[in-house]
C-alpha positions in Angstrom: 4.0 20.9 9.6 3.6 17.1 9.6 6.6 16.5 6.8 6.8 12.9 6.1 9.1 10.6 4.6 8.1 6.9 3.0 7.9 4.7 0.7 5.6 4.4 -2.3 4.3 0.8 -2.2 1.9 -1.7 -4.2 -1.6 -1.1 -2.9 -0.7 0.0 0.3 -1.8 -1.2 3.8 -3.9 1.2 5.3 -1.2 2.0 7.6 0.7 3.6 5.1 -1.8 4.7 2.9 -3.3 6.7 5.8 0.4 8.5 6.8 0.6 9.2 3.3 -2.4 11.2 2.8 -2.5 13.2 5.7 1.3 14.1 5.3 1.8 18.1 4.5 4.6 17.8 2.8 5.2 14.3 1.4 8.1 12.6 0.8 8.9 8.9 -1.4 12.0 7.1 -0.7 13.0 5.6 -4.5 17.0 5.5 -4.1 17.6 3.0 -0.9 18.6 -0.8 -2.0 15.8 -2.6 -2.8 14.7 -5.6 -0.8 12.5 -9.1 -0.9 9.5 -9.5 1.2 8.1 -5.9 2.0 5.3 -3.9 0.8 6.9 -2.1 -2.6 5.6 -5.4 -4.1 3.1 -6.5 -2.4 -0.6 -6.8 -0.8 -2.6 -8.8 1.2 -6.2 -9.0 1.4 -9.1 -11.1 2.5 -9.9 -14.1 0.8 -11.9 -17.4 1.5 -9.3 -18.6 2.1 -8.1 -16.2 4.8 -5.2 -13.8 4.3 -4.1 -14.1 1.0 -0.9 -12.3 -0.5 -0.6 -10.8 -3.7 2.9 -10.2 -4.9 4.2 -8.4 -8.2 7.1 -10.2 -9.9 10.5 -8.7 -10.4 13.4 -9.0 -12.3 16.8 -8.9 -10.1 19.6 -7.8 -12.2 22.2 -7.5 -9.8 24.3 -10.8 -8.8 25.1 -9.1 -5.8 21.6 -8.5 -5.1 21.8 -4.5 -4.6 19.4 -2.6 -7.0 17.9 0.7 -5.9 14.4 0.7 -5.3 14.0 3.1 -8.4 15.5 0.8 -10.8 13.6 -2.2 -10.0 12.0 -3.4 -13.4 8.8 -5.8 -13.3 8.7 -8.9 -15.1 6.0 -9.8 -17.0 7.1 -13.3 -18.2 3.7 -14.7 -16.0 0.9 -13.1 -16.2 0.7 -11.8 -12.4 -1.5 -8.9 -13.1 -4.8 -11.2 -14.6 -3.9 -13.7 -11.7 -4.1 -10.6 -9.4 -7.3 -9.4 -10.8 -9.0 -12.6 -11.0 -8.4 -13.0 -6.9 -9.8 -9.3 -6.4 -12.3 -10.4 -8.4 -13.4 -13.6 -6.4 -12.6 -12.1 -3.3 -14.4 -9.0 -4.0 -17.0 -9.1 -6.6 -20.0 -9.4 -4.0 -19.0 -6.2 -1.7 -20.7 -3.0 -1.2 -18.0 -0.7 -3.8 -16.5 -3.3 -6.1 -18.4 -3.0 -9.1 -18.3 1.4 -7.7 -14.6 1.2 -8.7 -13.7 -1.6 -10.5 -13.6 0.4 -14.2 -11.1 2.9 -12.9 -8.9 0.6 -11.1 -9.0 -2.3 -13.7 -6.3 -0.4 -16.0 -3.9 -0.7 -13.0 -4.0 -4.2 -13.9 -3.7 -4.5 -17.7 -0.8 -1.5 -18.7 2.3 -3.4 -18.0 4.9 -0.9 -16.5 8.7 -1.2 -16.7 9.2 -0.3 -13.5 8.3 -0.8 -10.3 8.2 2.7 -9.1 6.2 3.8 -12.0 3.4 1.6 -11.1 3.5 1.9 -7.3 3.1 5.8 -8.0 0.4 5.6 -10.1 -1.4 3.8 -8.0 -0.7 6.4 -5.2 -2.1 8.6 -7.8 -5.2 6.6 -8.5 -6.3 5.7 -4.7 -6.0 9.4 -4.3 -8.0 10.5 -7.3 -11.1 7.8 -5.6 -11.1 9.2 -2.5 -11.4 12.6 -3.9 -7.4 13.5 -2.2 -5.8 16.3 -3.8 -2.3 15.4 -3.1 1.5 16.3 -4.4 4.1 14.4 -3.4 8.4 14.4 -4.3 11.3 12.0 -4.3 14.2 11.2 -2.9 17.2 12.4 -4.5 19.8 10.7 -2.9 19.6 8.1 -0.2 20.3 9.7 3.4 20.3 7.0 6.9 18.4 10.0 8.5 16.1 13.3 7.8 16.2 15.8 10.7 13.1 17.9 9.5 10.9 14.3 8.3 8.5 11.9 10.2 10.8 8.8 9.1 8.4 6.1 8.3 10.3 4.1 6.2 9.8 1.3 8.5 6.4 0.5 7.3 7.6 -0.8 4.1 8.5 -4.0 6.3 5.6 -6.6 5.5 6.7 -8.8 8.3 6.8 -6.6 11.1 3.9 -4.9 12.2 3.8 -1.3 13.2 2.8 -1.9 16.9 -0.7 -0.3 16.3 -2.9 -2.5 14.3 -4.4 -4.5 17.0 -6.1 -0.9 17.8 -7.8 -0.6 14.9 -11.3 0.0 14.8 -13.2 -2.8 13.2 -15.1 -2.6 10.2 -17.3 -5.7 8.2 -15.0 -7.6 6.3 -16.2 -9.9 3.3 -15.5 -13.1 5.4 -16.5 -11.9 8.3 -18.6 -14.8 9.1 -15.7 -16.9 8.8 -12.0 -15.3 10.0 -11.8 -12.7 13.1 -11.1 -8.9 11.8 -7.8 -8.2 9.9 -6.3 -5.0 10.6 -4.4 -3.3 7.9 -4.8 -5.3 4.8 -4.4 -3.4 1.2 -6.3 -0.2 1.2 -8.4 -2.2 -1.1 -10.1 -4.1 1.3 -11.4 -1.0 3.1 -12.2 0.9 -0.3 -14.3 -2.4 -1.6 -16.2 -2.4 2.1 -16.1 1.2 2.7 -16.3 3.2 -0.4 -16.2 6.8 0.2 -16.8 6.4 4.4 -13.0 5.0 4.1 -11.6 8.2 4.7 -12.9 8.9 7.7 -11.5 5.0 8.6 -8.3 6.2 7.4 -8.5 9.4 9.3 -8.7 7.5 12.8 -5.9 5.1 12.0 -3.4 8.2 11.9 -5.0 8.9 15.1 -4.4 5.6 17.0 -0.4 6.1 15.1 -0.1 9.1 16.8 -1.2 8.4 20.4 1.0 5.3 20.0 4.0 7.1 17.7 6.0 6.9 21.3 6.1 3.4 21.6 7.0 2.0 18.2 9.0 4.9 17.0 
């Protein structure tokens, strides 16, 4: 049984989105210490511009920096959420599936959630409902260094350090594919705004390639 253990993240890469889905049993990691610069708050996708990043502001209420994850609230003193919008919007307006899924997804960025976690899941919850996934999930109770019985993947939350497997990725037609060489593993949006429904089947070959490489990065 492939039981798998990671963390719920805004708009995931399609790295972790694609080890989330295909995970039998899967598990969310909400209670270790929360920290800057990974994927719990935030994206990337393909601009004119290039690689642009797209991060969700939170609050830090602990002088000594150590929050868990789950407790992480979002601050909505600036308007993040319309500035995100706006760039899927300029980025994205003109490809194949925007306008496809735009209705459902545009909530995502106009309910303002307290926490973090809340919004990361629903999101999970969302991408999953579009690609027609019916998939359950739990969460951590407690925060344990290691699971015996888990795929640990916790890792991927890193948006710094690649997994060791992206430059394998299959290619597919970006938006500014005239203008930048392929990005591998952007925010699942990019693929579901290119790909629409066929991005399962991308997603399906990226746990492949993580697999046949699982031994080197792992």
């Amino acid at each position: 049984m492939n039981k798998t253990l990671i963390h719920p993240v805004y708009f995931p890469s399609i790295l972790n989105f694609s080890m989330m889905i295909h995970a039998n049993d899967l598990l969310f990691e909400i209670n270790d210490f929360y920290e800057k610069q990974t994927y719990r708050n935030r994206m990337y996708i393909q601009s004119a511009n290039g690689k642009q990043l797209l991060s969700v502001q939170v609050l830090h209420t602990h002088s000594d920096g150590k929050q868990l994850y789950k407790d992480v609230r979002i601050s909505h003193d600036f308007d993040w959420q319309k500035n995100h919008w706006r760039s899927l919007e300029t980025a994205y307006r003109t490809s194949p599936y925007f306008e496809f899924y735009e209705d459902d997804l545009f909530p995502l960025f106009r309910h303002k959630e307290k926490f973090l976690i809340d919004l990361n899941f629903k999101i999970f919850e969302k991408l999953s409902e579009l690609l027609e996934i019916d998939k359950t999930y739990q969460s951590t109770r407690i925060f344990k260094h290691s699971y015996d019985d888990f795929l640990d993947l916790r890792f991927l939350k890193n948006a710094k350090k690649p997994a060791g497997v992206e430059d394998n990725f299959p290619v597919y037609t970006q938006m500014f594919h005239d203008r930048f060489a392929f990005m591998p593993n952007l925010s699942i949006l990019d693929l579901l705004f290119m790909e629409g429904p066929n991005s399962f089947t991308y997603l399906e070959q990226v746990r492949e390639i993580f697999f046949n490489e699982k031994n080197k990065i792992l």
